[in-house]
C-alpha positions as CSV (number, residue, x, y, z in Angstrom):
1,X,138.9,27.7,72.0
2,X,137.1,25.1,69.8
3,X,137.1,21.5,70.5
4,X,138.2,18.7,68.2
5,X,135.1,17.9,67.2
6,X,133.6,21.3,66.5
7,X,136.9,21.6,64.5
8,X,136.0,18.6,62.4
9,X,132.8,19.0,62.3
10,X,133.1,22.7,60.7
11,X,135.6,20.6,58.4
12,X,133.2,18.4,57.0
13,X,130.8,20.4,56.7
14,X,132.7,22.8,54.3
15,X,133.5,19.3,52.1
16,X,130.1,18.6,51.6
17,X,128.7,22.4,50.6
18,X,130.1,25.2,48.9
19,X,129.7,27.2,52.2
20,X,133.0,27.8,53.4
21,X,132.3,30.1,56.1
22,X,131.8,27.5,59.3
23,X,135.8,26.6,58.5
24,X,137.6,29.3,57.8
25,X,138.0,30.6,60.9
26,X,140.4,27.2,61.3
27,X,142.0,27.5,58.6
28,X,145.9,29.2,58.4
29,X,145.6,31.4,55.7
30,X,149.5,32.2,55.6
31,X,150.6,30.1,52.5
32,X,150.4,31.3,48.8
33,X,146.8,29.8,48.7
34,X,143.9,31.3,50.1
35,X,142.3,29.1,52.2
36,X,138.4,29.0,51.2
37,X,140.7,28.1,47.9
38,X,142.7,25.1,49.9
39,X,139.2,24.1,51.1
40,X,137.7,23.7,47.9
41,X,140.9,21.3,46.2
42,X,140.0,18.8,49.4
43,X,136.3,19.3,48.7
44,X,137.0,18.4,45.0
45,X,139.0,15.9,46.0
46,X,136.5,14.5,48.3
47,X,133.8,14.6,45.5
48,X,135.9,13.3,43.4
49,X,136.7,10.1,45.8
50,X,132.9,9.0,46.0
51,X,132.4,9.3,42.5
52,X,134.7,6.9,41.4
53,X,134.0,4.7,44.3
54,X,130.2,5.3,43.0
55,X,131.9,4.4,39.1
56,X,133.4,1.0,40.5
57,X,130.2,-0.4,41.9
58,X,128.1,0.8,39.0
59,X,130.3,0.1,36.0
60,X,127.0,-1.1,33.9
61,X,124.9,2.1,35.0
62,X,128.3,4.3,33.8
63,X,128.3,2.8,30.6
64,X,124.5,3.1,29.8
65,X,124.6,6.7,30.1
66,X,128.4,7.5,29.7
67,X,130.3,9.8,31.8
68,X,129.2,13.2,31.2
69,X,125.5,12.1,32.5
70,X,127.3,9.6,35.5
71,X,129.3,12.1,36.8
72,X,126.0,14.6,37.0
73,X,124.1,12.4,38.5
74,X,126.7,11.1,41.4
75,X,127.9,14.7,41.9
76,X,124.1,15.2,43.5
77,X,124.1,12.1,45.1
78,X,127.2,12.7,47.2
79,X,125.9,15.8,47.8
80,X,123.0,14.6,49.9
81,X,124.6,11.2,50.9
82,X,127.9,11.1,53.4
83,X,129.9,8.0,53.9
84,X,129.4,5.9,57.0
85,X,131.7,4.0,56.8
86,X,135.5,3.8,55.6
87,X,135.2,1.2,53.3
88,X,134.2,3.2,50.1
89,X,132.9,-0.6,49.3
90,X,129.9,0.1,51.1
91,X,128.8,3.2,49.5
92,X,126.6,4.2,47.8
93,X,123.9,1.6,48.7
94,X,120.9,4.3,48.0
95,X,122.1,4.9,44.6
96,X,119.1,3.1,42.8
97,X,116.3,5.1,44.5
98,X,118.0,8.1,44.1
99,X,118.1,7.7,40.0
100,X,114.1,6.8,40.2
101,X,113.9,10.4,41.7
102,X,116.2,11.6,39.6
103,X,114.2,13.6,36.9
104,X,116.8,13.2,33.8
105,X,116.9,9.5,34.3
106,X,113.3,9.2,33.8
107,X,113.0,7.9,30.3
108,X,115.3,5.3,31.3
109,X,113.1,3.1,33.3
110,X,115.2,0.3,33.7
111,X,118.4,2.6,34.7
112,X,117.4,2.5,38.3
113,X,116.6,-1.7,38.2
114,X,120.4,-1.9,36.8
115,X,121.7,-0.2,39.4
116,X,119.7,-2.3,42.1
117,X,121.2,-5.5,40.5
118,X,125.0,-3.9,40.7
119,X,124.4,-3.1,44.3
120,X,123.4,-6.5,44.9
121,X,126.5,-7.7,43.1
122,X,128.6,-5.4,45.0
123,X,127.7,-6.8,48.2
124,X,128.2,-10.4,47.5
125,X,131.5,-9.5,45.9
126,X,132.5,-7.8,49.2
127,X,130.6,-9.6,51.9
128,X,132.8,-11.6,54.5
129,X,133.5,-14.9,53.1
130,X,132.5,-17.9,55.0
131,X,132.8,-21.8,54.5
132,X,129.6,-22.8,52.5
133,X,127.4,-25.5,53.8
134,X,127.4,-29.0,51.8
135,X,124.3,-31.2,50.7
136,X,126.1,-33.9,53.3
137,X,125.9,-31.7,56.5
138,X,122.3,-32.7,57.3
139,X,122.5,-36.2,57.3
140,X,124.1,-37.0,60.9
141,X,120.9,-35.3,62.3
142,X,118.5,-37.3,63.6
143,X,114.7,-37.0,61.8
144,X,113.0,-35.2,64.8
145,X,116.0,-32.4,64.6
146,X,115.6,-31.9,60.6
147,X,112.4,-30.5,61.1
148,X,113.6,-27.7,63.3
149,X,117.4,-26.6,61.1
150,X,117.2,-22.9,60.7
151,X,119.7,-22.1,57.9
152,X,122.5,-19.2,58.1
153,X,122.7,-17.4,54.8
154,X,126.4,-17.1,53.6
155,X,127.2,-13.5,53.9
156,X,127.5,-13.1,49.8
157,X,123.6,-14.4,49.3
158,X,121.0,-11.5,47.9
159,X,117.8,-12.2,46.6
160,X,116.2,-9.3,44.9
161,X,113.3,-8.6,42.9
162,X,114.0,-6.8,40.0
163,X,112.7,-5.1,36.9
164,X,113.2,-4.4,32.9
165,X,115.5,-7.4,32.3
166,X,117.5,-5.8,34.5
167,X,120.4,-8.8,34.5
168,X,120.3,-9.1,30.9
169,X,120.9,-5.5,30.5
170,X,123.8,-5.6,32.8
171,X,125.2,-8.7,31.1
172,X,125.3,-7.3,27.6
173,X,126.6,-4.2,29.0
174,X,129.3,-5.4,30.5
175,X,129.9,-7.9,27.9
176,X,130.2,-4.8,25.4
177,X,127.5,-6.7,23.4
178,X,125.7,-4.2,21.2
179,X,124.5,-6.9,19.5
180,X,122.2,-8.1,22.5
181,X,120.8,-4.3,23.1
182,X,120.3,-3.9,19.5
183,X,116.5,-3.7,19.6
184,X,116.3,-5.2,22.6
185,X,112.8,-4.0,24.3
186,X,113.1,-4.1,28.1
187,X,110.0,-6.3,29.7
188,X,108.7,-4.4,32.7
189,X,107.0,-7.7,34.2
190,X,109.5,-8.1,37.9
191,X,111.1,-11.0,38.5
192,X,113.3,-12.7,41.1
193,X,116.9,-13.0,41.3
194,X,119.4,-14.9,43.6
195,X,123.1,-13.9,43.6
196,X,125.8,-14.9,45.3
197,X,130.0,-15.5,45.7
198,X,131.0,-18.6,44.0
199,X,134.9,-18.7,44.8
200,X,136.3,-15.1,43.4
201,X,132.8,-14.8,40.9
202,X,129.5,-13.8,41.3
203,X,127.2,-15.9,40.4
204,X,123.1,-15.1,39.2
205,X,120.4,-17.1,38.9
206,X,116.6,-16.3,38.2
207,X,113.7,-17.7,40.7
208,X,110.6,-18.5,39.8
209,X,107.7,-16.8,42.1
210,X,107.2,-20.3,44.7
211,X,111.6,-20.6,44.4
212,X,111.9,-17.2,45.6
213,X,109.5,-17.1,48.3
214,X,111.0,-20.0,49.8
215,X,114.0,-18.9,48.9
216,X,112.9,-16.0,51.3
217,X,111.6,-18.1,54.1
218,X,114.5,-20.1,54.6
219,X,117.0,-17.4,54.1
220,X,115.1,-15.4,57.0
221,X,115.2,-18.2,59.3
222,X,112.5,-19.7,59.2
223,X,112.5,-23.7,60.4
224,X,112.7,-26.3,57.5
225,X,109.8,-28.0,59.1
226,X,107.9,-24.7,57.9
227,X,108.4,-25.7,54.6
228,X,107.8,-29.5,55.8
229,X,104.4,-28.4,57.1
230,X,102.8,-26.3,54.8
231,X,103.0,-29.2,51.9
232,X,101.4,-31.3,54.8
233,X,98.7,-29.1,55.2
234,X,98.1,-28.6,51.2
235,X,98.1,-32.2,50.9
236,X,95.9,-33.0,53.9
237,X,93.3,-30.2,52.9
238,X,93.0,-31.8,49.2
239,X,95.0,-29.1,47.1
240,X,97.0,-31.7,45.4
241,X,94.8,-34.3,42.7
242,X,97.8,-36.3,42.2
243,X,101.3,-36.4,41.5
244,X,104.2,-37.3,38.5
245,X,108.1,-37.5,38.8
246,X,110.3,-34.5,38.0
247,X,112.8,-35.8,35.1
């Protein structure tokens, strides 16, 4: 007598390949339809669930190459890519490398940087929310302690380097602006790019190269007095030949 699991395990793995065989010995076949045919309306059915969960979080990637080519390509993803987790929210993170291995994609170079920016998007929509920390909050500390704040990263903050324009693209996509694509010429040069919840919106901002490495520093933990220190040392080792005021 099988167990539960081997039960479900023989189950799923008939969803995820054509190979009906491991399952049908489970299955009552006692109704008008056969069962390796029951089998395959939940394996469609299960197809059919990631893709539009892959549709949702890549609305700007969908629209670039229209349906016909989408469904192709997430059909093979899901195929070597199962769920770990409920939340359909949270699939599909792999998506982007998986369209720079993915031969018909290939003269679309900056498919793959769109769909790392709408991954990035989808997390700070969907990350936990949490109260966000004000300008005022350091000022109680005393000046030996502001050396040494670490900073927590509000769940919603990604920074990511991206690729080909790759927000501008999104943004005239989504925007339905074919005005914006029309002769538009993708720049390969990478860049960086902050995003993050701001209220119900996500919000984008580029970085420059010294923004987004300390950007990076701070957002890993790293003391402010890191920060503090290595201006110290630039200054004190005769980097700097003077100084102005920002306006």
């Amino acid at each position: 007598m099988p167990t539960l699991r081997e039960v479900q395990a023989a189950f799923a793995q008939g969803l995820r390949s054509r190979n009906a065989a491991p399952v049908l010995p489970f299955l009552l076949d006692d109704t008008a339809i056969a069962a390796a045919d029951r089998l395959g309306i939940y394996r469609n059915t299960y197809v059919g669930t990631l893709i539009a969960a892959l549709r949702i979080t890549y609305p700007a990637v969908d629209r670039l190459v229209g349906e016909k080519f989408f469904d192709g390509a997430a059909t093979q993803f899901v195929a070597a890519h199962v769920p770990e987790a409920a939340n359909l929210n949270y699939y599909g993170g792999e998506f982007a490398d998986f369209l720079a291995g993915f031969e018909p994609a290939a003269p679309l170079p900056y498919l793959p940087e769109v769909a790392r920016l709408e991954w990035a998007v989808a997390c700070a929509a969907n990350a936990p929310d949490a109260a966000p920390l004000g300008p005022a909050a350091l000022t109680g500390l005393a000046d030996e302690d502001q050396v040494r704040v670490r900073f927590r990263p509000h769940p919603s903050t990604r920074l990511v380097q991206l690729a080909y324009d790759a927000d501008r693209i999104r943004q005239a996509v989504i925007d339905r602006s074919e005005d914006k694509l029309s002769g538009f010429s993708p720049d390969p040069a990478r860049f960086w790019l902050i995003a993050h919840r701001h209220g119900l919106d996500v919000v984008m901002r580029r970085l420059s190269e010294i923004e987004a490495r300390t950007t990076e520093a701070l957002l890993a933990g790293r003391p402010l007095g890191d920060v503090l220190t290595l201006l110290a040392e630039h200054l004190a080792t005769g980097r700097f030949a003077g100084f102005d005021l920002a306006g």
